[in-house]
C-alpha positions as CSV (number, residue, x, y, z in Angstrom):
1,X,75.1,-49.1,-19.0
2,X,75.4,-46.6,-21.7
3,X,71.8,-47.4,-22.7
4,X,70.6,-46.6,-19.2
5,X,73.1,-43.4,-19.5
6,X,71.5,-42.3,-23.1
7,X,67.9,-42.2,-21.4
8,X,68.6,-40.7,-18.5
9,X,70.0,-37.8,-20.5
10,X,66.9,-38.0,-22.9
11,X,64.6,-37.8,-20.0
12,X,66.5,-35.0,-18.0
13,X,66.7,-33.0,-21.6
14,X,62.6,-33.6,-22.0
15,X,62.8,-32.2,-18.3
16,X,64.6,-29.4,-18.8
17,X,62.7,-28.7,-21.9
18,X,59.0,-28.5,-20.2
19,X,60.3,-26.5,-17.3
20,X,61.7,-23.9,-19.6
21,X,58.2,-23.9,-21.4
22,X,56.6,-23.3,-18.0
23,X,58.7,-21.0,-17.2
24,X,57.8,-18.8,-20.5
25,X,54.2,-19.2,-19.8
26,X,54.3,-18.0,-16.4
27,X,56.4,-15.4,-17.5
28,X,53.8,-14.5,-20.4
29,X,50.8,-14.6,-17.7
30,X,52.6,-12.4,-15.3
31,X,53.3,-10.1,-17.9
32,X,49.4,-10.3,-19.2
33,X,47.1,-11.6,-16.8
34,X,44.0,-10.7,-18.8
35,X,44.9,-12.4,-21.7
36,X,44.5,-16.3,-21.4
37,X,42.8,-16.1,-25.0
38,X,46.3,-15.1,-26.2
39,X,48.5,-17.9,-23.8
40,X,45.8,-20.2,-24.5
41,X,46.1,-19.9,-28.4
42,X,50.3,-20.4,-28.0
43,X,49.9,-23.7,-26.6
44,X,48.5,-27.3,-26.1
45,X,46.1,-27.8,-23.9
46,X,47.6,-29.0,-21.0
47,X,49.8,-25.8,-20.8
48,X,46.6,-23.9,-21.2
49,X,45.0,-26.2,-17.9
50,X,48.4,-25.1,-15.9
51,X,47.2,-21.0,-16.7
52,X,43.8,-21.5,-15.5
53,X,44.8,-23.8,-11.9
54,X,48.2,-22.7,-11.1
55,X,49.7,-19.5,-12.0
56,X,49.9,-16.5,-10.0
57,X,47.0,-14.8,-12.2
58,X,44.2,-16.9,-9.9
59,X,44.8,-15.7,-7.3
60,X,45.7,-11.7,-7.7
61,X,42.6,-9.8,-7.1
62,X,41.4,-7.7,-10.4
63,X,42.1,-4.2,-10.3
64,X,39.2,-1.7,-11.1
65,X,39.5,2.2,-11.3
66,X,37.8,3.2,-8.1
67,X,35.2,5.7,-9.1
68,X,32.0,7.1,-6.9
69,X,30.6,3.9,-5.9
70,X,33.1,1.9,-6.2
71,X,36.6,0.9,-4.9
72,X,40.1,-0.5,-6.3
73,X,38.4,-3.7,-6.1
74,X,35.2,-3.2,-7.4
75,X,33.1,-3.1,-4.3
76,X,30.1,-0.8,-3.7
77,X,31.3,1.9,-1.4
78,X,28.0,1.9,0.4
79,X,28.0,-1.9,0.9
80,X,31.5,-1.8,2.4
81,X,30.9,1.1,4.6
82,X,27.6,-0.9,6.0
83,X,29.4,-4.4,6.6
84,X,32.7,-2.7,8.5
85,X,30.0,-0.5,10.4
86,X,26.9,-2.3,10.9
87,X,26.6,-0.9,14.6
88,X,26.8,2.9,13.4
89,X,24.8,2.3,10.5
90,X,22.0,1.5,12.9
91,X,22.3,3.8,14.8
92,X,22.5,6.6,12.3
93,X,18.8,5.3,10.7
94,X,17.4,5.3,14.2
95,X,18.7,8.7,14.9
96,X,17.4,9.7,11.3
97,X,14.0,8.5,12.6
98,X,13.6,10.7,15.2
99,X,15.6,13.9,13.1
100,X,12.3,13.1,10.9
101,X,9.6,12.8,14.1
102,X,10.8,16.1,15.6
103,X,11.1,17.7,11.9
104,X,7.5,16.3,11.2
105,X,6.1,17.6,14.9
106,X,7.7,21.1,13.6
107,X,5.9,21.0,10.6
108,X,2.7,19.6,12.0
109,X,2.4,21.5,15.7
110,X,4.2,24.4,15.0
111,X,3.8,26.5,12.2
112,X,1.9,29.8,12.7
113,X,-1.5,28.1,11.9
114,X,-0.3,25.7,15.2
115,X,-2.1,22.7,16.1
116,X,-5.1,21.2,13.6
117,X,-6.8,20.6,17.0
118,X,-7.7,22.6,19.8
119,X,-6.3,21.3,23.5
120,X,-9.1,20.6,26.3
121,X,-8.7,23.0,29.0
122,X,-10.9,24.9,31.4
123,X,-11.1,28.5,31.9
124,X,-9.8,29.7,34.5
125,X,-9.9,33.0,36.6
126,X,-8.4,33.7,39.8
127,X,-11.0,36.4,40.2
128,X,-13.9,34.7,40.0
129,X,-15.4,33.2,42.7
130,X,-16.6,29.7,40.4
131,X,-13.0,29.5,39.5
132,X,-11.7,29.5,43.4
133,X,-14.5,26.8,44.3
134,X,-13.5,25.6,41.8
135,X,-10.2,24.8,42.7
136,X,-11.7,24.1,46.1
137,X,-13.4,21.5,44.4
138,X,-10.7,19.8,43.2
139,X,-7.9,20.3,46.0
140,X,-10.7,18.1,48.5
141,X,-11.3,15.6,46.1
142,X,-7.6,14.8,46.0
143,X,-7.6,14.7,49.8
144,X,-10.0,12.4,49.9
145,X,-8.9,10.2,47.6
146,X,-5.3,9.9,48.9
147,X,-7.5,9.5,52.7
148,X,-9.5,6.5,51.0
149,X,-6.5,5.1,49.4
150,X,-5.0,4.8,53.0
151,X,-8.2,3.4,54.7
152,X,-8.5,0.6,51.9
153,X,-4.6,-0.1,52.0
154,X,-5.0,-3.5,53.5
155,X,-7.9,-4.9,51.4
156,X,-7.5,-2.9,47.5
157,X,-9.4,-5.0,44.9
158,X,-8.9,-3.9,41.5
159,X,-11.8,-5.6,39.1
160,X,-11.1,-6.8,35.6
161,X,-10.3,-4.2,33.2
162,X,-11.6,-1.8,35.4
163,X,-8.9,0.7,35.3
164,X,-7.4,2.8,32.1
165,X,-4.3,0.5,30.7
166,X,-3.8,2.1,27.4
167,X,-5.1,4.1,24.6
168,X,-4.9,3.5,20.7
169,X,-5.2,7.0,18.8
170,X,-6.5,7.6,15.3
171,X,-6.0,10.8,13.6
172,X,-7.7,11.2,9.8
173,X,-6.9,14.0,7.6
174,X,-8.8,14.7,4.4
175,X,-7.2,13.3,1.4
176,X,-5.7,15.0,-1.6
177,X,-8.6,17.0,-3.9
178,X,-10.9,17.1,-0.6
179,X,-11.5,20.1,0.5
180,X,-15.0,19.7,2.1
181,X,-13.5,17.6,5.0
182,X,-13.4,14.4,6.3
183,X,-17.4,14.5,7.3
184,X,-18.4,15.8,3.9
185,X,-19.2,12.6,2.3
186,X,-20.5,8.9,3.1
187,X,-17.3,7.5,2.2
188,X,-14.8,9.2,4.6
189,X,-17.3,8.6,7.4
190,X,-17.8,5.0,7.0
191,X,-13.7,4.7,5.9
192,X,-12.9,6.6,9.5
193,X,-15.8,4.0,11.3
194,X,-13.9,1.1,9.4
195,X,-10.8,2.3,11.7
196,X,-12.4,1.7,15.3
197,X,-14.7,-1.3,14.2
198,X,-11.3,-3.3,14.0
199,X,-11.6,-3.6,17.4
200,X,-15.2,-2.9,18.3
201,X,-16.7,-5.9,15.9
202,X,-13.8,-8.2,17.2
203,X,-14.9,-10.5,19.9
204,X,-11.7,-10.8,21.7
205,X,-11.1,-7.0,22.3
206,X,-13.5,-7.4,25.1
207,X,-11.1,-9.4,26.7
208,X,-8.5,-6.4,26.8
209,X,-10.9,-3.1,26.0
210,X,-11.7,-0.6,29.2
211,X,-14.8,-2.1,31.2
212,X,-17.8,0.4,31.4
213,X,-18.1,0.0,35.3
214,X,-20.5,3.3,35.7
215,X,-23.5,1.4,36.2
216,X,-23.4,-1.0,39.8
217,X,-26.3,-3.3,38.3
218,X,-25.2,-5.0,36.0
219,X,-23.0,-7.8,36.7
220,X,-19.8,-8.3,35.4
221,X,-19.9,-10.6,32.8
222,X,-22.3,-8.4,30.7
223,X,-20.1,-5.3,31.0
224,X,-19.5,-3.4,28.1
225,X,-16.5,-1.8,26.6
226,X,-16.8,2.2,27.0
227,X,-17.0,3.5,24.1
228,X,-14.2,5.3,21.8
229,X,-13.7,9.3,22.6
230,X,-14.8,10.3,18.7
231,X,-17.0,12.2,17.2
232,X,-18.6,9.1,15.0
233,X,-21.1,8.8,18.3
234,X,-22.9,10.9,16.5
235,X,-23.0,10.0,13.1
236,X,-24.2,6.6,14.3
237,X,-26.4,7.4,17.1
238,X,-28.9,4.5,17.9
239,X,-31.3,7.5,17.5
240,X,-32.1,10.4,15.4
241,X,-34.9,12.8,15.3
242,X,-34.3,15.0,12.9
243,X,-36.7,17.5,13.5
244,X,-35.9,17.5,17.4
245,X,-32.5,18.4,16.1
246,X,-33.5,21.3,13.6
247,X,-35.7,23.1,16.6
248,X,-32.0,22.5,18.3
249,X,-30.0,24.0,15.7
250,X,-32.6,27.0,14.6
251,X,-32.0,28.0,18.5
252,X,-29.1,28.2,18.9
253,X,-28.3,30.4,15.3
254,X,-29.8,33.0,17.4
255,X,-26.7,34.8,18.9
256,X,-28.5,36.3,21.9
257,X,-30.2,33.2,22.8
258,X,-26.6,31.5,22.5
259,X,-25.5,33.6,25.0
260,X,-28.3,33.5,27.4
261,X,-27.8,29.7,27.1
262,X,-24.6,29.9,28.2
263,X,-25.1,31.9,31.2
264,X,-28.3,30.3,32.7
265,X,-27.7,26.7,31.8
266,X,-25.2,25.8,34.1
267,X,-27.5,26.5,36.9
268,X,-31.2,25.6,35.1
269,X,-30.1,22.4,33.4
270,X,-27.4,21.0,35.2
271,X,-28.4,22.3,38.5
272,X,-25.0,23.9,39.6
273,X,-24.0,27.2,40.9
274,X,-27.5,28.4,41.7
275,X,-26.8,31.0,44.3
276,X,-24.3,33.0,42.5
277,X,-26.9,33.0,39.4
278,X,-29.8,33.7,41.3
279,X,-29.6,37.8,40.1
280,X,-29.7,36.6,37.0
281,X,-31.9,34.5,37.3
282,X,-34.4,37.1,39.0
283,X,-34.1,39.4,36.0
284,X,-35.2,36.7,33.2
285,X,-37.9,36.0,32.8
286,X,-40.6,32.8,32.9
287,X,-41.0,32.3,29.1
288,X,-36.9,32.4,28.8
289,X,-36.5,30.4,31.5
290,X,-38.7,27.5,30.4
291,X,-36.9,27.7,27.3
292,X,-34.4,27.7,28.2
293,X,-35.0,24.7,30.3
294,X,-36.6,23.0,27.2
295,X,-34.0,23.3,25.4
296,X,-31.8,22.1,27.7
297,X,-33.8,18.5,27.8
298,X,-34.3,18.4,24.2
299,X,-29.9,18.6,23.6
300,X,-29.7,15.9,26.4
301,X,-32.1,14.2,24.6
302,X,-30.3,13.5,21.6
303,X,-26.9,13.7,23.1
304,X,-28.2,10.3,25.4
305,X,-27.9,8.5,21.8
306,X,-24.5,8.8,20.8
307,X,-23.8,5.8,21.5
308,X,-22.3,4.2,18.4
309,X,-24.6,1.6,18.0
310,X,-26.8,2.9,15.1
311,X,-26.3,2.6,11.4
312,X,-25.0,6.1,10.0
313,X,-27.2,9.0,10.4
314,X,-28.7,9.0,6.7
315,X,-28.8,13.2,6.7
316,X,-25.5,13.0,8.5
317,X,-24.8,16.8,7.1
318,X,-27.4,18.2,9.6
319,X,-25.2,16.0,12.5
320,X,-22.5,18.2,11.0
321,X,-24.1,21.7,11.7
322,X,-25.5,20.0,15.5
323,X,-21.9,19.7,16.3
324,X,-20.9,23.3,15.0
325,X,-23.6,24.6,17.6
326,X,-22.8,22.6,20.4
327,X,-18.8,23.4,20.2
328,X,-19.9,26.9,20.8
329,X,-22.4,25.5,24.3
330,X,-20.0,25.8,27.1
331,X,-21.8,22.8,29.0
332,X,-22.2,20.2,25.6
333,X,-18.7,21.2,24.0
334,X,-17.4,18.2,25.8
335,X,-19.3,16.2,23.2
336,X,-17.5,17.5,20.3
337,X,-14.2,19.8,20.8
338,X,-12.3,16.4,21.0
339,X,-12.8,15.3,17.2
340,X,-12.8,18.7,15.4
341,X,-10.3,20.6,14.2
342,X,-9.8,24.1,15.6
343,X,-11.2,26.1,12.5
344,X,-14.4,24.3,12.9
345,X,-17.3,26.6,13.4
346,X,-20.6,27.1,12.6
347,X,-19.8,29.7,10.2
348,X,-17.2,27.3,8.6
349,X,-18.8,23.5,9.3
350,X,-15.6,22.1,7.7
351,X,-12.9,20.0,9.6
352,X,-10.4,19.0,7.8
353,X,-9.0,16.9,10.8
354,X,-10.2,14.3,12.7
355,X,-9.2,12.0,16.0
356,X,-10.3,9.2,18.4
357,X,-9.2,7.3,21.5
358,X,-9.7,3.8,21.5
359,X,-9.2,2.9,25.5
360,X,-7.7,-0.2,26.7
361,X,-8.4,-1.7,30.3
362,X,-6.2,-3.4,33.1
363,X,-5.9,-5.4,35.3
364,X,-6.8,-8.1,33.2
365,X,-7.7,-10.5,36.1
366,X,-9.6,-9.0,39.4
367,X,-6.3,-9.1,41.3
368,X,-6.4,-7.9,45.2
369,X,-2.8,-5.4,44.7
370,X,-2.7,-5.1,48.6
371,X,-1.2,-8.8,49.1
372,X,1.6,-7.9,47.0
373,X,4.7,-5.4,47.5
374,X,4.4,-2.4,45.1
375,X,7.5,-3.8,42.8
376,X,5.4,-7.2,42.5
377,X,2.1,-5.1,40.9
378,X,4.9,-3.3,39.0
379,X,6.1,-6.1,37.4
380,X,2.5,-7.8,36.9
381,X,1.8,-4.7,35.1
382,X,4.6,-5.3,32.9
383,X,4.0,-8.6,32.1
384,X,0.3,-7.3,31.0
385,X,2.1,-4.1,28.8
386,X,4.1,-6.9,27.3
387,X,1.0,-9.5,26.8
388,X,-1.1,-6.6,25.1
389,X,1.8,-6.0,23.1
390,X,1.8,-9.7,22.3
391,X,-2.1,-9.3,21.3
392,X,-2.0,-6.3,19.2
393,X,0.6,-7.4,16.9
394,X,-1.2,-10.6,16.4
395,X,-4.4,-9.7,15.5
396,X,-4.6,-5.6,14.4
397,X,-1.1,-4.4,13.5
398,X,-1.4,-5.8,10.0
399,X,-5.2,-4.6,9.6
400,X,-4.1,-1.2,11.2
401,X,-1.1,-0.9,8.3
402,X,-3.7,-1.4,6.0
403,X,-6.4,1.3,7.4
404,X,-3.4,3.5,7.1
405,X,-2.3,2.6,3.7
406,X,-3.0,6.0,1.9
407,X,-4.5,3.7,-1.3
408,X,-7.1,2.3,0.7
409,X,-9.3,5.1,0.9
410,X,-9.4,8.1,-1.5
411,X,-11.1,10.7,0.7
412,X,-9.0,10.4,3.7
413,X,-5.6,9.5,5.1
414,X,-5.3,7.5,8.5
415,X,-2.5,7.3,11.0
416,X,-2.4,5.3,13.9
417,X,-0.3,5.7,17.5
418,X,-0.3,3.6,20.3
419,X,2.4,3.5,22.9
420,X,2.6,-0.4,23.4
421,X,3.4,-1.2,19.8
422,X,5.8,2.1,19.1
423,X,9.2,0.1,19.4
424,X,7.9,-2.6,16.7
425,X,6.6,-0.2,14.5
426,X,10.0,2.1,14.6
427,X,11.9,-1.4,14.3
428,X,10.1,-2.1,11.0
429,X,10.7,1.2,9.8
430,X,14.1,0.7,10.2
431,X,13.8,-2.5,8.5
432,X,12.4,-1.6,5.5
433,X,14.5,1.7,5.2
434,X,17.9,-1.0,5.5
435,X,16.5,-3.1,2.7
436,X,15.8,0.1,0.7
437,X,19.6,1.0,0.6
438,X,20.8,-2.2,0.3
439,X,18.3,-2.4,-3.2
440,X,19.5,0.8,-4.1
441,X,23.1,0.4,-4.0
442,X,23.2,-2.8,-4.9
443,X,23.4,-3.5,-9.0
C-alpha cells in the first residue's frame, strides 16, 4: 500500500512538474510570439512541437503597420476594397469607359478644327425653285411608299438579304511620321484594302453581306454582295486609262470650265432640270456644250469601273488628284466626299483620314413578314442581330483586333465600329482593364 502511495505521489509530482513547464512556455510565447528561435532554444523538443501546434501564437493574426497599400493585416488596400465591392468596382470601370468615349468624342469631333470628315448633306434653299421640287420630290415619294406598303400588306415578301441589316465601319488615320496621308504610299493602301478583304475574300460573308438586288436579271443565287462605301473603288478599279483620266483632270484645273460644269451638267449629262436651264443653255454655246457633254461621258466612263475588282491602280497618285477634282463636281462628289477628310482639295491632295462601310444584309431567309404579327418579325430579327453577332465573333473579331493593332502596319492606324459586336468589345475592355489592376496592385 505505501508502495502504490510512493508512486502515486511520484507521478502527481512529475505532473505537477510538466504543467508548471507548460505553463512557463506559454507564458514566454505570449510574452514573445515572434520568437520561437528563442523558446525553441530553452527546451526539448517536444516542448518546442507544443509552441508550434498549440499555443495561442498560431492562431493570433500578425500585426503589420498599415501604411499606403496596406492594412493592419498586411492586405493590399486595393484588393480588399475590390473583393468587399466587386459590384461598384464594375460599375465604376464601365462608367470610366464611357467618361473616356465622351472625353475622346470631345477631343476628336469637337475641337475648333471639328470633324476630320465632312457630313453628306444637300443644299438647300427655300428660295429656289429646284430646292421646293425638290422637296416636292421627296414628300410624294414618301406617300407613295407608305400607299404601296398598304396595298402589299397582305402578301410582303422580303428576299434574302435583300434589305440593309447592319454596317461595319472602318476609320484609318495616318500613322506617326506620316504626313503625306494615308493614300501617299503603296503600303497604307494595300494595309487599308487588307481591312475590307476580311470579309470580301471570305466565302461565308456572302451568306450574311447586303445582296446587290439592282439588276432584275440575274437570278438569285448569283447575286453579288454590294460593294463597301470607300474610296479604294478607285484605287482598284477593274479599269484604268490613264490618259482618259489626265484629259479629265487637265479640264477640270480650269476654274471657269469647273464652274460651267457645274451649272450645265445637271441638265446635259444627267438629263434633269432642263427647263429651268434652258436660258442658260441658249446663251452657251455648241462647242461648250459638246464638251461639256464629252466630258461628262468620259467621267462616267471611268467612274463605271470602281468597282473593286482590279489590282491597285499602279500610278495610283494620279487616282489621288481624280478624286480632288471630282469632290469639287457637284454631280460626281458622291463618289468621293465619303472617304476623305474635310481638308482634302485639289490644292492640298492630302487626307490624312480615311473611312468605309462594310453593309450587312437581312432577312437572312426570303421570309413572307405579312403571315406574322409585327412582335413575331421583331423577334426574328433579333434572333438574326443575335446570330450575326454569333458569326462575327467567330470568324472576324480576332482578325479585326489584329488589323487594328497599331504594330501591324506602320503607315496607318485602324479602328473598327460595328453596333452588333459593341457590348463584347466594351466587355473585354473591361476585362483586361480588371486584370491590369489586379497585376498592378498585386506583389
Amino acid at each position: 500500500m505505501d508502495e502504490k502511495n510512493d508512486s502515486f505521489n511520484e507521478n502527481a509530482a512529475a505532473t505537477s512538474y510538466t504543467d508548471d513547464k507548460v505553463n512557463d512556455i506559454e507564458e514566454a510565447v505570449l510574452a514573445n510570439p515572434s520568437s520561437d528561435e528563442q523558446v525553441e532554444g530553452g527546451g526539448d523538443d517536444d516542448e518546442a512541437q507544443l509552441i508550434k501546434s498549440g499555443t495561442p501564437s498560431s492562431t493570433t493574426p500578425p500585426k503589420y503597420p498599415p501604411s499606403c497599400f496596406t492594412n493592419e493585416r498586411g492586405n493590399l488596400k486595393a484588393v480588399v476594397f475590390v473583393v468587399r465591392n466587386p459590384c461598384l468596382v464594375f460599375s465604376l470601370i464601365i462608367i470610366l469607359c464611357v467618361v473616356i468615349t465622351f472625353l475622346l468624342q470631345l477631343l476628336v469631333f469637337r475641337t475648333a478644327d471639328g470633324s476630320p470628315f465632312t457630313a453628306p448633306s444637300n443644299e438647300f434653299d427655300v428660295d429656289d425653285e429646284r430646292s421646293m421640287q425638290y422637296d416636292s420630290f421627296r414628300l410624294a415619294k414618301d406617300e407613295v411608299a407608305e400607299s404601296r406598303k398598304a396595298l402589299e400588306a397582305g402578301n410582303t415578301i422580303s428576299l434574302k438579304q435583300s434589305e440593309l441589316s447592319a454596317v461595319a465601319i472602318w476609320v484609318f488615320e495616318s500613322g506617326e511620321g506620316n504626313d503625306q496621308g494615308v493614300f501617299s504610299s503603296e503600303e497604307s493602301i494595300e494595309g487599308m484594302k487588307e481591312a475590307y478583304d476580311l470579309f470580301l475574300l471570305d466565302p461565308k460573308f456572302k451568306d450574311q453581306c447586303w445582296l446587290d438586288y439592282r439588276n432584275k436579271t440575274i437570278p438569285d443565287e448569283q447575286r453579288q454582295c454590294q460593294m463597301p462605301l470607300t474610296p479604294l473603288a478607285m484605287y482598284y478599279a477593274s479599269e484604268w486609262d490613264e490618259d482618259k483620266v489626265a484629259n479629265v483632270i487637265e479640264q477640270f484645273k480650269d476654274p471657269e470650265k469647273m464652274e460651267q460644269f457645274n451649272t450645265l451638267a445637271l441638265c446635259l449629262v444627267r438629263g434633269l432640270y432642263c427647263d429651268l436651264l434652258q436660258d442658260l443653255i441658249q446663251d452657251t454655246s455648241a462647242e461648250d456644250i459638246a464638251s461639256i457633254t464629252q466630258l461628262g461621258r468620259d467621267v462616267d466612263s471611268i467612274t463605271s469601273k470602281f468597282d473593286m475588282q482590279g489590282e491597285l491602280v499602279e500610278n495610283f497618285n494620279q487616282v489621288t488628284e481624280l478624286a480632288s477634282y471630282l469632290i469639287q463636281v457637284d454631280i460626281f462628289k458622291g463618289f468621293v466626299d465619303y472617304g476623305f477628310d474635310s481638308g482634302f482639295s485639289s490644292d492640298n491632295p492630302i487626307s490624312m483620314y480615311s473611312r468605309g462601310i462594310v453593309y450587312w444584309g437581312g432577312p437572312l431567309e426570303t421570309r413572307n413578314v405579312s403571315l406574322t404579327d409585327e412582335e413575331a418579325n421583331d423577334e426574328i430579327r433579333k434572333s438574326e442581330r443575335d446570330a450575326r453577332k454569333d458569326f462575327v465573333l467567330d470568324n472576324y473579331l480576332e482578325a479585326m483586333d489584329v488589323q487594328a493593332d497599331k504594330s501591324t502596319h506602320e503607315e496607318i492606324n485602324s479602328y473598327y465600329f460595328m453596333t452588333a459586336i459593341i457590348g463584347d468589345v466594351i466587355l473585354n475592355i473591361v476585362q483586361q482593364v480588371s486584370l491590369f489592376l489586379v497585376y498592378v496592385f498585386i506583389p
